[in-house]
C-alpha positions in Angstrom: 0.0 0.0 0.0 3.0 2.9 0.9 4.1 1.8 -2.4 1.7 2.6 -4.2 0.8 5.9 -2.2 4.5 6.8 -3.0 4.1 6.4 -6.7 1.2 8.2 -6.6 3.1 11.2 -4.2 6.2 11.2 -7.3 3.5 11.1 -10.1 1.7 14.2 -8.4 5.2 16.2 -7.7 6.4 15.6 -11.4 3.7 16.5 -13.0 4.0 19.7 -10.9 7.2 20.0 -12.4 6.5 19.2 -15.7 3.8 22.3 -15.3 6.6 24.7 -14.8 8.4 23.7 -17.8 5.3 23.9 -19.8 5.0 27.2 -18.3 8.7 27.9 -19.3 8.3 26.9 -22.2 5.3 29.1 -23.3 7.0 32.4 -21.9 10.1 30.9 -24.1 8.2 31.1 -27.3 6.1 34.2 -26.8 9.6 35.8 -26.0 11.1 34.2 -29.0 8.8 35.2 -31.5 7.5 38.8 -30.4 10.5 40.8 -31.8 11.4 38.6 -34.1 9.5 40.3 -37.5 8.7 43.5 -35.8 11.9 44.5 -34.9 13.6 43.6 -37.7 10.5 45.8 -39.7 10.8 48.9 -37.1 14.5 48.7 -37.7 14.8 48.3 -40.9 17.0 45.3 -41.3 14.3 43.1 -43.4 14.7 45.4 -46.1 18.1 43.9 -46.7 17.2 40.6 -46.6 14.0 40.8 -48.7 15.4 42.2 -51.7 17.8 39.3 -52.4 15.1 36.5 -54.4 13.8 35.2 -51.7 10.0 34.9 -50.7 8.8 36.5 -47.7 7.2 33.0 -46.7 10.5 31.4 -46.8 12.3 34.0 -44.6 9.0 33.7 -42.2 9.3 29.8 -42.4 13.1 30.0 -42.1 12.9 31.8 -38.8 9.8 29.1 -37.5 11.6 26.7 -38.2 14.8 28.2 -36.1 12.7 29.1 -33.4 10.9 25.7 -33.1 14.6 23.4 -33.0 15.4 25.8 -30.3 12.3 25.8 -28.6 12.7 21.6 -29.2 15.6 21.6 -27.3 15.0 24.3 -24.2 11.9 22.1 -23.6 14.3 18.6 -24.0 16.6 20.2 -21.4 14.0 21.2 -19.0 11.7 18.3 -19.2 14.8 16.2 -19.1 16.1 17.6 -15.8 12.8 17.3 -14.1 12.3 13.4 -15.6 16.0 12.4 -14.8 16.3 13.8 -11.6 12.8 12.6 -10.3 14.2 9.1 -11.5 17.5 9.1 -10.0 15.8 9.9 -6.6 13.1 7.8 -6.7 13.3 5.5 -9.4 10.1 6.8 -11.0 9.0 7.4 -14.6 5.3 8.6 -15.6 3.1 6.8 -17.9 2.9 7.9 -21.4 6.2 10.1 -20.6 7.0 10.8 -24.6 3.4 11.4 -25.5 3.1 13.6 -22.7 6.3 15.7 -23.7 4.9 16.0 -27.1 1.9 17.7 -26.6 3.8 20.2 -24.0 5.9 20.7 -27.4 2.7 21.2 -29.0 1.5 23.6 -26.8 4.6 25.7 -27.1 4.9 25.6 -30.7 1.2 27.2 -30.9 2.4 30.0 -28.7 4.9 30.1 -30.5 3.2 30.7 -34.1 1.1 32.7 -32.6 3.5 34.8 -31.9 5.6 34.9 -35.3 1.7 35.5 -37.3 1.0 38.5 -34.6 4.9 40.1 -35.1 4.7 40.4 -38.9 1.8 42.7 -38.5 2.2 44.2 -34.5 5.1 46.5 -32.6 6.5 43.3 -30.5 4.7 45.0 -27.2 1.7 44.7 -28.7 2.3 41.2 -30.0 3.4 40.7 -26.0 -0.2 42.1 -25.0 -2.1 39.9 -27.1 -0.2 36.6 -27.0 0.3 37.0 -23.0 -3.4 38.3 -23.0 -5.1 35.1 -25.0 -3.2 33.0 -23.0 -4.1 34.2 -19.4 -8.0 33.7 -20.9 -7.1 30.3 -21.7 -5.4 29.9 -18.5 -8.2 30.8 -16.4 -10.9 29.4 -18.5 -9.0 25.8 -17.8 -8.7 26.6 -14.4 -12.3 27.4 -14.0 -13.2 24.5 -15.9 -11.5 22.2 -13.6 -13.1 23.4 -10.6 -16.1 22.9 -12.3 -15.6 19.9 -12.8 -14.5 18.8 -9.6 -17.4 20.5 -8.0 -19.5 19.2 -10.8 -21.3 22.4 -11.6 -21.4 22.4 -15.4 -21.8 26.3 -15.9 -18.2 26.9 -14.6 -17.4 23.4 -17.1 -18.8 25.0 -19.8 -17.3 28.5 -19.3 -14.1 26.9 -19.7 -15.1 25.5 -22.5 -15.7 28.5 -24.0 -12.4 30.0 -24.0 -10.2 27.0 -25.6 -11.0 29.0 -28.5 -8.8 31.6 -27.6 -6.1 29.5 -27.2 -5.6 26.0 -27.3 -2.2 25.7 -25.2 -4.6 25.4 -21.9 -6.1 22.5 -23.6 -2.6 20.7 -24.3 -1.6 21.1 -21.3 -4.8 19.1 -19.8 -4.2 16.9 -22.3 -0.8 16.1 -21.5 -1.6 16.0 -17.8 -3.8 13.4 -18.1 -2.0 11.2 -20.2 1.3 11.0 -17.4 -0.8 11.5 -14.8 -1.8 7.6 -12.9 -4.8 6.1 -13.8 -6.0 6.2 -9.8 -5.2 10.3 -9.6 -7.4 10.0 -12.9 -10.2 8.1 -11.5 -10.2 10.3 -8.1 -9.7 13.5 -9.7 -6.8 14.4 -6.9 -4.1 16.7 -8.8 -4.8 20.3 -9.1 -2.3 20.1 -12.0 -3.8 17.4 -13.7 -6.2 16.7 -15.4 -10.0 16.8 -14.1 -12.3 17.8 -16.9 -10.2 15.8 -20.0 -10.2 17.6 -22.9 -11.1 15.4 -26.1 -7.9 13.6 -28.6 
């Protein structure tokens, strides 16, 4: 029995950590991207680099693509220091650890593209605003929505519901929780940082 209340204490404290890095990761891409085309247009420096024959989708693509092998690797770094030293302590690993990762790199890519479409045509403040805004919508309306569901009332469910349109990272997140979080903190609906109210594949 203390075994399996331990494994259920180490599946609940990484999980916790693995909600930082997502969290990392998301302020990592929203401060990747927001200066990226807007500074270059304020400055002046695109106008050097789009006059040689290239399109402007492949400069664009060129600096996603940058950004997202970076992005791929901060998130392999942090995610990778949380798993390995919860496992060298404890001997632990959550279930479904590399789907679980990929959806956090999901998530972060979105932010991150978000970003990169709101800097081609926004100061990078204002790209800030928005990104940062849309997010903490989508942060809230999960948060809500897991209450909610924990206190079964369906209004504050459906509220948070209502705002995955504004961003989906919330909803990757939730999704990623709830695939490395144990089936038994599933079934009792125990981690704050899990996964309650499971959004849909």
């Amino acid at each position: 029995m203390s075994r399996i209340a331990n494994a259920e204490i180490m599946n609940g404290f990484e999980i916790m950590g693995l909600y930082a890095v997502a969290f990392l990761s998301i302020a990592m891409a929203a401060l990747l991207g927001a200066d990226t085309l807007a500074g270059e247009i304020n400055s002046g420096t695109i106008q050097t680099i789009v006059t040689k024959p290239i399109r402007r989708s492949d400069i664009v693509l060129g600096k996603w693509l940058g950004f997202a092998g970076l992005l791929g690797l901060y998130l392999l770094l942090m995610a990778g220091g949380v798993v390995l030293s919860v496992f060298a302590q404890t001997g632990y690993t959550p279930d479904h650890l590399a789907r679980g990762l990929s959806l956090i790199y999901l998530e972060a890519l979105v932010v991150m593209t978000i970003t990169v479409l709101c800097s081609s045509a926004f100061p990078a403040l204002a790209t800030g605003g928005i990104v940062f805004g849309l997010y903490g919508l989508a942060f809230i309306g999960g948060w809500i929505e897991q209450f909610g569901a924990f206190f079964e009332n369906q209004t504050a469910v459906k509220i948070g519901i209502i705002t995955k349109p504004a961003h989906s990272s919330e909803a990757l997140w939730r999704r990623a929780a709830f695939e490395m979080q144990s089936p038994f903190a599933s079934t009792m609906g125990m981690s704050p940082f899990g996964a309650i109210s499971v959004p849909a594949g």
